[in-house]
N, C-alpha and C positions, 0 to 999 in steps of 0.2 A: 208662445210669449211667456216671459218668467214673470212668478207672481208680483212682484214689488212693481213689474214695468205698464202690466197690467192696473195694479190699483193706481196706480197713478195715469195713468191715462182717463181713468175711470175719473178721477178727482178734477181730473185738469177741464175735462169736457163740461162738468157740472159748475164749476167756477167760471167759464165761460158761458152756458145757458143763462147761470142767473146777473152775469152784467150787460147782458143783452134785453134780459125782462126789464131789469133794475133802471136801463137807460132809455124804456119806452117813452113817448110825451105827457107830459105831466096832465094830461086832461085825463089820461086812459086810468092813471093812477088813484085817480079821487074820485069816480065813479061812485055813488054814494050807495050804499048798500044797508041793508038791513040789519038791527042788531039782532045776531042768533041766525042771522043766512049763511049759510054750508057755502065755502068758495065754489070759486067752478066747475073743480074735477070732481063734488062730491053730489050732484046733483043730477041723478039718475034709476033707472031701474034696472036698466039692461046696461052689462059692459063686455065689449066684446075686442080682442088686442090678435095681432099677428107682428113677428117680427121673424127676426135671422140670428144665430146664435153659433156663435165662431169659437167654441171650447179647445183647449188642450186637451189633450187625451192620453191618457195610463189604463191600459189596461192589459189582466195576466189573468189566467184560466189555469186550470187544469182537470183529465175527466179519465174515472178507471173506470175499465171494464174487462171482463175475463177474468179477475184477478190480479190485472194487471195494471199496477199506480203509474198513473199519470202523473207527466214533467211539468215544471210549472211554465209555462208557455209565453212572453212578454209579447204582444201585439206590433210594436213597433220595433224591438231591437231583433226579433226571430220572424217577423211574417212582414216587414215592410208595412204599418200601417202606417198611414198618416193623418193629418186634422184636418177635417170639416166643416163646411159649415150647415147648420141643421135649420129646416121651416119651424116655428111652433107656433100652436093658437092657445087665446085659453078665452075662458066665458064665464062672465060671473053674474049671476041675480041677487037683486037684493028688492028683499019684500018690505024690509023696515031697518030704519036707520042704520043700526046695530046689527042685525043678522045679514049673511053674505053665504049663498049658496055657490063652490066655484067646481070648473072642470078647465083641465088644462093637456095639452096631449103636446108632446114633443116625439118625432119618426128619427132615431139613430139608425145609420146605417152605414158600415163600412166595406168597401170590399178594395182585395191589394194580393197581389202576387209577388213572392220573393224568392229567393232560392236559398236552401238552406244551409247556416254555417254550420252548423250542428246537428245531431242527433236530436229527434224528440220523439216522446210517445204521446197518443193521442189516443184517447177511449178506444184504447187496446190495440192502436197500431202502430207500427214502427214506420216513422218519414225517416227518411236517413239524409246525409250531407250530401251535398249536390243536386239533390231533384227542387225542381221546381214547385212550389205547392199555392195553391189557390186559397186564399180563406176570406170570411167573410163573417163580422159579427151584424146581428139585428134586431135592435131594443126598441121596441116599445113602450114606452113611458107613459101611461095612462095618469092622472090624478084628480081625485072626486072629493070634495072636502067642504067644509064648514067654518065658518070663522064669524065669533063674538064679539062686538067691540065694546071689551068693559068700560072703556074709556071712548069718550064721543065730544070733541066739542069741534068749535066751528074749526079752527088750522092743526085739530092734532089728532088722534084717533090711537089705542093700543089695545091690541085684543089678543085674543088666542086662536089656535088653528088646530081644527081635528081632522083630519086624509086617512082616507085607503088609495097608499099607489100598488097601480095595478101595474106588477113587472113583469115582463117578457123577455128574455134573453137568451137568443139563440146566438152558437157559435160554427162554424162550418169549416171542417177543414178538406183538401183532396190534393193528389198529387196523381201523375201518372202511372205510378205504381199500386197507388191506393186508392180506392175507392172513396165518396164521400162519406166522411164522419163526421156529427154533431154532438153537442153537448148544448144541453136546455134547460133551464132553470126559471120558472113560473111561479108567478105566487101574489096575493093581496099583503100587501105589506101597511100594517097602520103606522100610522105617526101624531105627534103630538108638538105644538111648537109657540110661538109667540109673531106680532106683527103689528110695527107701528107705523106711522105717516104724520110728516111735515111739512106743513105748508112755509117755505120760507118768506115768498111773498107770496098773493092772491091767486096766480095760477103757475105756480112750480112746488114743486113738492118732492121730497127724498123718503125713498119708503123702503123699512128694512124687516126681512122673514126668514125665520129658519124653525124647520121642521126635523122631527128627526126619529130613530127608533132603533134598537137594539134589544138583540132575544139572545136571553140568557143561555148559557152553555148547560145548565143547568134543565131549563124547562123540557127541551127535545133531543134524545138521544141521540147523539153522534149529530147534530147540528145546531149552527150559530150562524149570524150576520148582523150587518145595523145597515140602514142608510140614513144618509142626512143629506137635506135639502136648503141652500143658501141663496138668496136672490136678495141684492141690493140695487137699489135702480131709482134715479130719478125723471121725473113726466113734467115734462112742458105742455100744459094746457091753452091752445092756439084760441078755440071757444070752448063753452058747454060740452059741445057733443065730441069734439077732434084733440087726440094730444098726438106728440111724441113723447119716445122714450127710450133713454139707454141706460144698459147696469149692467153686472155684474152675477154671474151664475154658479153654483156649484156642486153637482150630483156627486155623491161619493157611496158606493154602494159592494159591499165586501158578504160574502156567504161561503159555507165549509156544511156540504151535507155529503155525511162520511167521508168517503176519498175524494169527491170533487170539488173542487174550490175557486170563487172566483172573485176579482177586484178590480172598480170598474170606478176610475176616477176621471172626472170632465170636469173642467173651469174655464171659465174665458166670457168676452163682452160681448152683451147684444143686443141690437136696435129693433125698435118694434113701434106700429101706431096702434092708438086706441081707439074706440068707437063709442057714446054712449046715447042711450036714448031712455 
């Protein structure tokens, strides 16, 4: 899905959740509440969310060994991958208003056979044209993070966000001529970002975050990368404890350590329920 078709589908679903709230019976609406009472989705200790996440996918590698540089390899136009759709959880505590302890885990996993039109080399081996070859990439998306809310009032919230993503990326290639080959790239990656929420009416709310990080070319010899992390999404809060939710995601993740290099772009919408207690 192209991005413009995407955000807008994204927009069109949210203009439809909130004239569906907006058109409840007028008794639900007046419900008489406290002044300085947190609406409904902010009244909890524990939050805990699953949903499906249906990205587009870019992704290109490459890996020397022997001496021997590596091709840069496109996932989908040279190995047939295609797009998926991926489970994720995440869990978040909060002890006090303002402080928010979160963990999030999203399982990437592709696997696809092509045949190739071309020549490549791959951590020191030669696939050539015609053979059929196997591949398969395996990302683990781990995220452990903390978030401030400098700003707290009853329908609007804006704070900041501290993460270590914990990155995992294996890449697999084999053919019948060749034996399996991998390339793996591992690493605690910090980031640093912002994150607000609105409540438009008393239980819908549109909530936007981006986190992100980039290491200088400068600080580690012969290596660099950034990732950024984008999630916009809004929640329908059904009561207290139950929402839905749909939005907009987007991992963009690029590293060059010495000869090997890789760039690893996903975007696209995804629906998920909340749980809080």
């Amino acid at each position: 899905m192209r991005k413009n078709a995407t955000v807008r589908l994204y927009a069109s679903v949210l203009f439809v959740l909130g004239t569906v709230v907006t058109a409840s019976p007028a008794r639900a609406q007046f419900i008489p509440r406290s002044v300085g009472d947190p609406v409904i989705g902010e009244r909890y200790w524990v939050e805990g969310a699953v949903g499906l996440w249906s990205p587009g996918t870019e992704m290109a590698i490459s890996s020397e060994s022997l001496g021997i540089a590596g091709d840069v390899i496109d996932f989908k136009r040279d190995l047939g991958l295609t797009d998926q759709r991926f489970k994720e959880f995440h869990l978040q505590l909060r002890p006090a208003r303002k402080h928010k302890f979160r963990f999030q885990y999203i399982p990437i996993k592709y696997d696809q056979q092509a045949t190739l039109t071309r020549q490549i080399k791959f951590n020191g081996q030669l696939f050539t044209i015609g053979v059929p070859v196997t591949s398969q990439i395996d990302w683990r998306a781990y995220r452990f993070g903390y978030e401030y809310d400098a700003i707290s009032r009853d329908r609007v919230f804006v704070g900041f966000v501290l993460d270590v993503k914990q990155t995992d990326v294996r890449a697999f290639l084999e053919s019948p001529q060749v034996r399996r080959e991998r390339a793996h790239a591992q690493a605690p990656i910090p980031a640093i970002g912002g994150i607000f929420r609105y409540y438009i009416v008393p239980n819908v709310s549109i909530t936007g975050e981006i986190t992100g990080f980039k290491l200088p070319e400068s600080l580690i010899k012969d290596a660099t990368g950034h990732y950024v992390d984008v999630d916009f999404y809004g929640t329908y809060n059904v009561t207290r404890n139950v929402g839905a939710q749909i939005g907009f995601r987007r991992f963009d993740l690029g590293y060059v350590v010495e000869k090997d290099t890789g760039d690893f772009d996903l975007r696209g919408i995804y629906f998920g329920l909340v749980a809080r207690f």
